[in-house]
MMTF fields as JSON, N, C-alpha, C and O atoms, coordinates in Angstrom:
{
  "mmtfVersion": "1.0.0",
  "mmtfProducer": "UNKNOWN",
  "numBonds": 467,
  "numAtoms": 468,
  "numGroups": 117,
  "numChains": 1,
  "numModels": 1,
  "chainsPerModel": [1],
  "groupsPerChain": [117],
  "chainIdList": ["A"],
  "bondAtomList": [4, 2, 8, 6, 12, 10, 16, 14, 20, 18, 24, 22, 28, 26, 32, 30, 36, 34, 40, 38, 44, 42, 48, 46, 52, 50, 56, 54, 60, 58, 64, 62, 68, 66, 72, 70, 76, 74, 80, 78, 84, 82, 88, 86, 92, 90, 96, 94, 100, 98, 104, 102, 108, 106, 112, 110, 116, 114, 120, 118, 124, 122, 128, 126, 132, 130, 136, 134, 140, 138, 144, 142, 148, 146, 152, 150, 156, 154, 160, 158, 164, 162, 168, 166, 172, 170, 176, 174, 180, 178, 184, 182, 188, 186, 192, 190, 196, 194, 200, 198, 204, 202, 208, 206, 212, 210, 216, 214, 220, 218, 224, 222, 228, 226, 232, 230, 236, 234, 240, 238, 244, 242, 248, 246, 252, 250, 256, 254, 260, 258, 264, 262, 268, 266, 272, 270, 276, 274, 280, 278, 284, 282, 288, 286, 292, 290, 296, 294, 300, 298, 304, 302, 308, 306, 312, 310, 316, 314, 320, 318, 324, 322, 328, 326, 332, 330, 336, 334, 340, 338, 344, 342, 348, 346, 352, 350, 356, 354, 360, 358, 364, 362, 368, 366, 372, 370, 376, 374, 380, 378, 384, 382, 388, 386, 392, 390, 396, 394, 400, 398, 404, 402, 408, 406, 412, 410, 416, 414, 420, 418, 424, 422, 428, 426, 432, 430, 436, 434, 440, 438, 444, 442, 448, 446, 452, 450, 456, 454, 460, 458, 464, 462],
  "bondOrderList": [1, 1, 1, 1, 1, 1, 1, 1, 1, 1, 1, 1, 1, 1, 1, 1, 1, 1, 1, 1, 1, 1, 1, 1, 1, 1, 1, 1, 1, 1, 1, 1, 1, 1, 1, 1, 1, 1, 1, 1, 1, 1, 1, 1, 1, 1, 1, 1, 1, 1, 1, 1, 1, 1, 1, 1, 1, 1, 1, 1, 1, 1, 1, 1, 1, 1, 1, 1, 1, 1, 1, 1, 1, 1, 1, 1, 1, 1, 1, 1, 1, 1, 1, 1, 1, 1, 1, 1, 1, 1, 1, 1, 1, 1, 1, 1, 1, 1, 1, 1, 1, 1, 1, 1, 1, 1, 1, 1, 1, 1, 1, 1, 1, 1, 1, 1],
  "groupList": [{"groupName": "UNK", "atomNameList": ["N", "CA", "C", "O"], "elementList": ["N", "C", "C", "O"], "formalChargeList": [0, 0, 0, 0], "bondAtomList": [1, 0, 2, 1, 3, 2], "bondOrderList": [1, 1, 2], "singleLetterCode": "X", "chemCompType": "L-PEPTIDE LINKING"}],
  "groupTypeList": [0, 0, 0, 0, 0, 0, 0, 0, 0, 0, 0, 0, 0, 0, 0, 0, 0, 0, 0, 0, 0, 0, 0, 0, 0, 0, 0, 0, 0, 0, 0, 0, 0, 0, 0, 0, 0, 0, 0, 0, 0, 0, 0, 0, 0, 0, 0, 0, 0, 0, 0, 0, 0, 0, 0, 0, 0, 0, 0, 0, 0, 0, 0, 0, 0, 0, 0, 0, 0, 0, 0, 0, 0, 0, 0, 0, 0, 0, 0, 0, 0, 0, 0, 0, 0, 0, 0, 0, 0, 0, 0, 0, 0, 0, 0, 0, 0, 0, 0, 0, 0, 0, 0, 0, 0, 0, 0, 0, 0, 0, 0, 0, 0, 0, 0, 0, 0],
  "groupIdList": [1, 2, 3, 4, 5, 6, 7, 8, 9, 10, 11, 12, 13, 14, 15, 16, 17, 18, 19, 20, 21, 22, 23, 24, 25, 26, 27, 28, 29, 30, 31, 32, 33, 34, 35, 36, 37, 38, 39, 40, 41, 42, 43, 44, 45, 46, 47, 48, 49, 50, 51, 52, 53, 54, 55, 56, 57, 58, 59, 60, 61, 62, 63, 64, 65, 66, 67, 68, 69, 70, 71, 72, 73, 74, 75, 76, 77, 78, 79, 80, 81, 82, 83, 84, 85, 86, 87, 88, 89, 90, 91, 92, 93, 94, 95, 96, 97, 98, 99, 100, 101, 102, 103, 104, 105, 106, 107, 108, 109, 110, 111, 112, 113, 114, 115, 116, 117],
  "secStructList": [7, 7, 7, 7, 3, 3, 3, 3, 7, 1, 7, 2, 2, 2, 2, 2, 2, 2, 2, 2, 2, 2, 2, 2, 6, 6, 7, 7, 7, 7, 5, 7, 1, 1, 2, 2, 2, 2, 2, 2, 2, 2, 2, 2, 6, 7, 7, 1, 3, 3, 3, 3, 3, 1, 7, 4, 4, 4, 7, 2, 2, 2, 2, 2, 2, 2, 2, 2, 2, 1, 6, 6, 7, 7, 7, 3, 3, 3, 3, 3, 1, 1, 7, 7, 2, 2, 2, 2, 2, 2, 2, 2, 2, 2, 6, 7, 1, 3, 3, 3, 3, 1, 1, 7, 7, 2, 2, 2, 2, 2, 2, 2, 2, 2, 6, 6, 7],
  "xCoordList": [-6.483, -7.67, -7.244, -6.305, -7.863, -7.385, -7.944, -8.766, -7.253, -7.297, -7.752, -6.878, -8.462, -8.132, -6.963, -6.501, -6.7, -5.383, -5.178, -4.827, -5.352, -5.762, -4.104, -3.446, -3.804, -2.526, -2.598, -3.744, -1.626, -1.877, -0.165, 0.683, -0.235, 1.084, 0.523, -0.637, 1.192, 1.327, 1.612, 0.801, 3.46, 3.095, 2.745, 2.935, 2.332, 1.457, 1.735, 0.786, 3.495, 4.141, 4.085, 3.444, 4.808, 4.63, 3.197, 3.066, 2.228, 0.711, 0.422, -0.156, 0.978, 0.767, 1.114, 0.438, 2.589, 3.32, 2.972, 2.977, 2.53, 2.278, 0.777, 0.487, 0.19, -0.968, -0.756, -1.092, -0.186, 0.133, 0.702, 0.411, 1.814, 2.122, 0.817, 0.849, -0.063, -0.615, -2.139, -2.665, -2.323, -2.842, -2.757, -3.602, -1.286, -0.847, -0.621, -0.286, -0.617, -0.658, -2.05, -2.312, -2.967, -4.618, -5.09, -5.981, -4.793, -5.544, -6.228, -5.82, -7.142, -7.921, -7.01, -6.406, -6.94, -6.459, -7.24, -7.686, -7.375, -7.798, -6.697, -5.825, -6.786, -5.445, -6.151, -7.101, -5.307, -5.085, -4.352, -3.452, -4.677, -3.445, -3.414, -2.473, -4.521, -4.22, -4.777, -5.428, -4.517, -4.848, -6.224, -6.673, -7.126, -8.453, -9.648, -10.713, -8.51, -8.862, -9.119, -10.13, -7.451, -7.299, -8.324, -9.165, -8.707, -9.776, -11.025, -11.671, -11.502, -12.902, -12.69, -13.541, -11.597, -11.331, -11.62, -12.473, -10.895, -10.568, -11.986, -12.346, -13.063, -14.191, -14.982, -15.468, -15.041, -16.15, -15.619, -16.368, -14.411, -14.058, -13.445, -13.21, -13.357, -13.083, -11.875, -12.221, -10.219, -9.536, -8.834, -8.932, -7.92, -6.94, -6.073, -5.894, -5.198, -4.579, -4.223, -5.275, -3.342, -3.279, -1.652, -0.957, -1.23, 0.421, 0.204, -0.427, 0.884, 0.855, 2.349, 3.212, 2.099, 3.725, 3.533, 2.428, 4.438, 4.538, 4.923, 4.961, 5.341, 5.225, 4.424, 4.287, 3.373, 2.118, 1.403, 0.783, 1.611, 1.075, 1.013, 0.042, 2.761, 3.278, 1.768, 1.312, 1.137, 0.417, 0.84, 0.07, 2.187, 2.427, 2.075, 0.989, 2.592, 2.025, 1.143, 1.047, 0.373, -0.882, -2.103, -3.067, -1.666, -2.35, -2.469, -3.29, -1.587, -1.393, -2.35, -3.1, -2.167, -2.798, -4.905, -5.847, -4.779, -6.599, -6.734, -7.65, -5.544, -6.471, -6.5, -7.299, -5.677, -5.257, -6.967, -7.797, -6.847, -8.061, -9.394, -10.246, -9.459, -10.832, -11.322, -10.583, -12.734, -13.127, -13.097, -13.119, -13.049, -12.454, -10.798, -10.43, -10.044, -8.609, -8.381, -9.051, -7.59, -7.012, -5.278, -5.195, -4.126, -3.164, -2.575, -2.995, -1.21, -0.771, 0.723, 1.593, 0.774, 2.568, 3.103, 2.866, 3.839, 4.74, 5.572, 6.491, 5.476, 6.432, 7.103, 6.387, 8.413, 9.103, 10.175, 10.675, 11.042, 11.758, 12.875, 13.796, 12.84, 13.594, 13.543, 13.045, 14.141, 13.796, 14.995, 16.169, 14.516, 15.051, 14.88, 13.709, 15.698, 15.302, 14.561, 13.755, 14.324, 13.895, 12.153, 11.296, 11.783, 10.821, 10.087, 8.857, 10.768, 10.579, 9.94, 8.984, 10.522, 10.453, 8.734, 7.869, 8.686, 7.424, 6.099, 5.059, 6.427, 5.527, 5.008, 3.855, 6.042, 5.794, 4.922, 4.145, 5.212, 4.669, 3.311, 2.649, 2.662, 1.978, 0.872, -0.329, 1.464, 0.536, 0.767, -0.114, 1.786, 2.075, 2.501, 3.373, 1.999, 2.535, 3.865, 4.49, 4.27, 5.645, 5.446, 4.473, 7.481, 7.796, 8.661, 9.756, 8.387, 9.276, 10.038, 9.415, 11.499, 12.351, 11.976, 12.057, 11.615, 11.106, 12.509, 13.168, 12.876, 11.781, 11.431, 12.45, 9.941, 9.842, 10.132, 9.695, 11.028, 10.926, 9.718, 9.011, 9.541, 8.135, 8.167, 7.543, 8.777, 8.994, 8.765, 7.927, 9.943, 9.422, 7.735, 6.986, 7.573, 6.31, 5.132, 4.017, 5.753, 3.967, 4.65, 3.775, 5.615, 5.903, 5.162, 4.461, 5.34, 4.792, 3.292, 2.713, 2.812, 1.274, 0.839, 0.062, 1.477, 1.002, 1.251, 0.503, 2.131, 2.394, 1.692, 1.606, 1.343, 0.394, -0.879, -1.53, -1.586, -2.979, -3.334, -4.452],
  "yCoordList": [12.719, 12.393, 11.935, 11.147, 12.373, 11.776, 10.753, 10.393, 10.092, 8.611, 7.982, 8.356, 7.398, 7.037, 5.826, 5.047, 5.986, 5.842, 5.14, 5.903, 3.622, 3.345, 2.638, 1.815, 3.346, 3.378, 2.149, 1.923, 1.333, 0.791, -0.048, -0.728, 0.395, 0.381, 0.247, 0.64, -0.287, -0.342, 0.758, 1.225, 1.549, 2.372, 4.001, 4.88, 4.201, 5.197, 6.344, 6.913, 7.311, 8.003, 7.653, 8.288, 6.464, 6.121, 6.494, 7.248, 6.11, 6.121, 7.616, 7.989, 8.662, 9.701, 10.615, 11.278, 10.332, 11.073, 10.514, 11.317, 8.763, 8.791, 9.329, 9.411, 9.566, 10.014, 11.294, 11.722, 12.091, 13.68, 13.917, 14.844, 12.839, 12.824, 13.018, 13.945, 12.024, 11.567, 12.774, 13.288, 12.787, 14.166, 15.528, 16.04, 15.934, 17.164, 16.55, 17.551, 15.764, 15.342, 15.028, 14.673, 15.402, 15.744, 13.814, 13.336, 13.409, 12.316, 11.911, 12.227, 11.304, 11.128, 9.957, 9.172, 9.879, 8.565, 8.485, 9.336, 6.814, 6.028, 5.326, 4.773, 5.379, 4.625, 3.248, 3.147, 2.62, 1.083, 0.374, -0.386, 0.575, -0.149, -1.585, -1.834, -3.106, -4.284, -4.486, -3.641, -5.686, -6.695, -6.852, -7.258, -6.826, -6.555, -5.203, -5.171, -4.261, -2.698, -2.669, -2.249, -3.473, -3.317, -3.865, -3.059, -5.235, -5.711, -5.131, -5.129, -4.57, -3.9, -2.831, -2.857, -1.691, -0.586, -0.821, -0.17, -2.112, -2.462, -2.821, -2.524, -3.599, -3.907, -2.351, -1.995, -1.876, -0.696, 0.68, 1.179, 1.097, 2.222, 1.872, 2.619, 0.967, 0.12, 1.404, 2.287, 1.377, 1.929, 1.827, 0.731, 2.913, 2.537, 1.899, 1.154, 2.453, 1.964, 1.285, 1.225, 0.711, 0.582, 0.26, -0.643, 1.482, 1.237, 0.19, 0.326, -0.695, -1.517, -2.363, -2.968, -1.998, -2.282, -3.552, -3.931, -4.409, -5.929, -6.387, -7.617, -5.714, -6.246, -6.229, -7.22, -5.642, -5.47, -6.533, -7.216, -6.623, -7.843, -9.049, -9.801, -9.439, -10.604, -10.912, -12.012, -10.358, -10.461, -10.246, -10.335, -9.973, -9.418, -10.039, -9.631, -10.796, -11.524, -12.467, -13.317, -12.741, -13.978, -12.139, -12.216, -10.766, -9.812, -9.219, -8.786, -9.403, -9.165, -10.102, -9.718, -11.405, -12.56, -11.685, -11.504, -11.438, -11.603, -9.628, -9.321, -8.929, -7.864, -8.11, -7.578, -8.803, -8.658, -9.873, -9.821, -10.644, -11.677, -10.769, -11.108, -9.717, -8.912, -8.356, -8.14, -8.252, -8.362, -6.695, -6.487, -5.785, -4.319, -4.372, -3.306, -5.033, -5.3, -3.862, -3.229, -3.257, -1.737, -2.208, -3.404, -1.489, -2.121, -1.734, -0.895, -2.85, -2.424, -2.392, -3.078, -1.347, -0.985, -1.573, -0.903, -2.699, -3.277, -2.17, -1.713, -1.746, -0.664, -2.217, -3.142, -2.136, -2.765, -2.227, -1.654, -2.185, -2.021, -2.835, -2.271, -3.965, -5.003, -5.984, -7.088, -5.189, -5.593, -6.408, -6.136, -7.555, -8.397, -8.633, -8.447, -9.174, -9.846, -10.725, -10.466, -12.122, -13.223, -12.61, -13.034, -11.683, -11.393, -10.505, -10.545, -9.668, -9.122, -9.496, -8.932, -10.68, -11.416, -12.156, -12.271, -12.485, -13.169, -12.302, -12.618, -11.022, -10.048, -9.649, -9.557, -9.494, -9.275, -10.216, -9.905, -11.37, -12.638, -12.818, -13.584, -12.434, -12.542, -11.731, -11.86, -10.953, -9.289, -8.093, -7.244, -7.785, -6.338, -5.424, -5.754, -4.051, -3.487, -2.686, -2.144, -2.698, -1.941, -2.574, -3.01, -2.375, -2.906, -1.526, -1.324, -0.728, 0.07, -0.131, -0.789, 0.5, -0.064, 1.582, 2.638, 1.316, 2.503, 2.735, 1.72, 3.613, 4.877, 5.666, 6.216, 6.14, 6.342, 7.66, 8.381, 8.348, 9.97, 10.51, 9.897, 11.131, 12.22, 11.754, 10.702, 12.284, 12.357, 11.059, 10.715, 10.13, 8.755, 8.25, 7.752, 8.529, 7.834, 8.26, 7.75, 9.596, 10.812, 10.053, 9.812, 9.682, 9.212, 7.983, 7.704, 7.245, 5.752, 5.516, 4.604, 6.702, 6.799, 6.922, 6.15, 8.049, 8.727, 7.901, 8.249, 6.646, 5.793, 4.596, 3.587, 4.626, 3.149, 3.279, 2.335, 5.083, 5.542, 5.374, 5.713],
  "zCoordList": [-12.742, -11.974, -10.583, -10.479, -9.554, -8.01, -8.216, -9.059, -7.053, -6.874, -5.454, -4.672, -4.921, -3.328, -3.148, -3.982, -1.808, -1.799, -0.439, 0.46, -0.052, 1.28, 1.666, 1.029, 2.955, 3.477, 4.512, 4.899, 5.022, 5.418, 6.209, 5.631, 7.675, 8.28, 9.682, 9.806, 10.883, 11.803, 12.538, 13.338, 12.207, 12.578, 12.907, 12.066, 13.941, 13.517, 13.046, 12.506, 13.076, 12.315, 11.179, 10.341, 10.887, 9.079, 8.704, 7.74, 9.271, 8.518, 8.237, 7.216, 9.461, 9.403, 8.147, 7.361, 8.325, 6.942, 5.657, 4.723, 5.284, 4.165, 3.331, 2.138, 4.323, 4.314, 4.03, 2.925, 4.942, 4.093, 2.983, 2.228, 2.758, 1.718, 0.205, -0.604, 0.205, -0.196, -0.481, -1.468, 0.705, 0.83, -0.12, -0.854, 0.222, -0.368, -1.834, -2.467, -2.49, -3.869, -4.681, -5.831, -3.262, -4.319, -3.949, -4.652, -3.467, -3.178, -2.133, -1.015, -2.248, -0.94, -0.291, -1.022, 1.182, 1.98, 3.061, 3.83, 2.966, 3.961, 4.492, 3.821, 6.058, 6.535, 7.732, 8.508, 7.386, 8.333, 9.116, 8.758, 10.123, 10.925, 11.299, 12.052, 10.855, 10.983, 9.775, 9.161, 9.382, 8.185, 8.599, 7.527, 9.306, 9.502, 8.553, 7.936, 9.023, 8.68, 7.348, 6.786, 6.551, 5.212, 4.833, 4.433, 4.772, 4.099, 4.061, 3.013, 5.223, 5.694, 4.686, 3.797, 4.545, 3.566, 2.68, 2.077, 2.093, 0.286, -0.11, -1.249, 0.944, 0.49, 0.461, -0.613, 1.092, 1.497, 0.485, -0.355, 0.703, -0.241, -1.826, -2.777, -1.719, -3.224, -3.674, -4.459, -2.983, -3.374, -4.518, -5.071, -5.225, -6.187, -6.595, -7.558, -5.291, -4.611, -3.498, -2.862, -2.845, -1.705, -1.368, -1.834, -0.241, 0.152, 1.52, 2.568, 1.07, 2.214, 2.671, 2.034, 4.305, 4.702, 4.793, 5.182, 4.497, 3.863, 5.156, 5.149, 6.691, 8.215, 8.449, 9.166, 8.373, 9.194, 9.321, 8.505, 10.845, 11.695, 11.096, 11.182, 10.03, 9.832, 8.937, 9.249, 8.169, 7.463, 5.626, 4.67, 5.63, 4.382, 3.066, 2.656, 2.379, 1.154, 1.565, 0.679, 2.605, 2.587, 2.126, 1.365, 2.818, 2.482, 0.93, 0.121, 1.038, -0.869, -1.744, -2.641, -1.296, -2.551, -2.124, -2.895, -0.789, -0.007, -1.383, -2.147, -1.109, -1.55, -3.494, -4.266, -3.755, -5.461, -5.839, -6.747, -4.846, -4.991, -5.273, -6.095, -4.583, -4.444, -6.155, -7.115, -6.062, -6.945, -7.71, -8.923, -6.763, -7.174, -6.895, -6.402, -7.022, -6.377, -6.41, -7.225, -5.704, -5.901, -6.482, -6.759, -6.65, -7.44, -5.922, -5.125, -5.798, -4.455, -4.343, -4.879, -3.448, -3.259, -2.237, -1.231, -1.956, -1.171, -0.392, -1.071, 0.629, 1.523, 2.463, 2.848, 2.625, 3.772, 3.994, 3.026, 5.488, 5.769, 5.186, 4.595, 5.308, 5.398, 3.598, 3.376, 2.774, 1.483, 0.976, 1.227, 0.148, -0.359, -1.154, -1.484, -2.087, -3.616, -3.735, -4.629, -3.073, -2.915, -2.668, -3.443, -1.633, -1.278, -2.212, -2.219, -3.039, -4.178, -5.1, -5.632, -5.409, -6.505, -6.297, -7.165, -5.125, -4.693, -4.828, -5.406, -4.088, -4.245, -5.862, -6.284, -6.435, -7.968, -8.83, -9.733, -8.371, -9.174, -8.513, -9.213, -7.489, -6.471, -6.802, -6.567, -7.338, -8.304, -7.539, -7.669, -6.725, -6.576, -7.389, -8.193, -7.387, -8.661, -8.47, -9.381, -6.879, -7.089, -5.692, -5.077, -5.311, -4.39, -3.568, -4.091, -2.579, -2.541, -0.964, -0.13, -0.561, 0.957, 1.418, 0.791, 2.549, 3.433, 4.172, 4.4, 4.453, 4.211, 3.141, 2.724, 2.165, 1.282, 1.186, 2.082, -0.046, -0.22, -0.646, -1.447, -0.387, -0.639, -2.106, -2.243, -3.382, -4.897, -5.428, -6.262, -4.61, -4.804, -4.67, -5.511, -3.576, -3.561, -4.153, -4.254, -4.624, -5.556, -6.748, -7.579, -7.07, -8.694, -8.818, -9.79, -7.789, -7.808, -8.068, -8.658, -7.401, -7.249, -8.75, -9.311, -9.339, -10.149, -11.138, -12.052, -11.601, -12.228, -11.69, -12.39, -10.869, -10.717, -11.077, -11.525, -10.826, -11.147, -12.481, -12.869]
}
């Protein structure tokens, strides 16, 4: 079953490709570029998912607790550059459902989907 699939990165190459990605794997995407966007999305399209880069606008896990809080929560994928165990660990406990270090492979990230859907 497709899924929607609300993307959510700064910047604007990344948003592009994960979106095609996402795309060419039969899913609908909505994309976001501030912690503003996301919330307005997560309320209005009530996504599945949601890939969200854990920099974006230094919003990362205070964004996680606001979308897992929501009352349609969509399940959400931690994308960061800059990955750590410590931060990992937080995200997980926090309620993310996967944590993945960008840059994501195409395979990787249709597996993730398709296992988080």
């Amino acid at each position: 079953m497709p899924g929607q699939i609300l993307i959510a990165d700064g910047d604007p190459g990344v948003l592009a490709g994960l979106a095609a990605v996402c795309r060419k794997g039969g899913w609908a995407a909505c994309e976001a570029r501030t912690a503003g966007e996301v919330l307005a999305l997560a309320r209005s399209e009530h996504p599945d998912v949601c890939l969200l880069d854990l920099d974006l606008a230094g919003a990362g896990l205070e964004l996680l607790r606001e979308l897992v809080a929501l009352r349609e929560a969509p399940s959400v994928v931690l994308l960061t550059s800059l990955a750590d165990v410590p931060t990992a660990v937080a995200a997980m406990r926090q309620g993310a459902a996967e944590f993945l270090e960008q840059p994501v492979r195409r395979l990787v990230q249709e597996g993730v989907l398709e296992r988080v859907l």
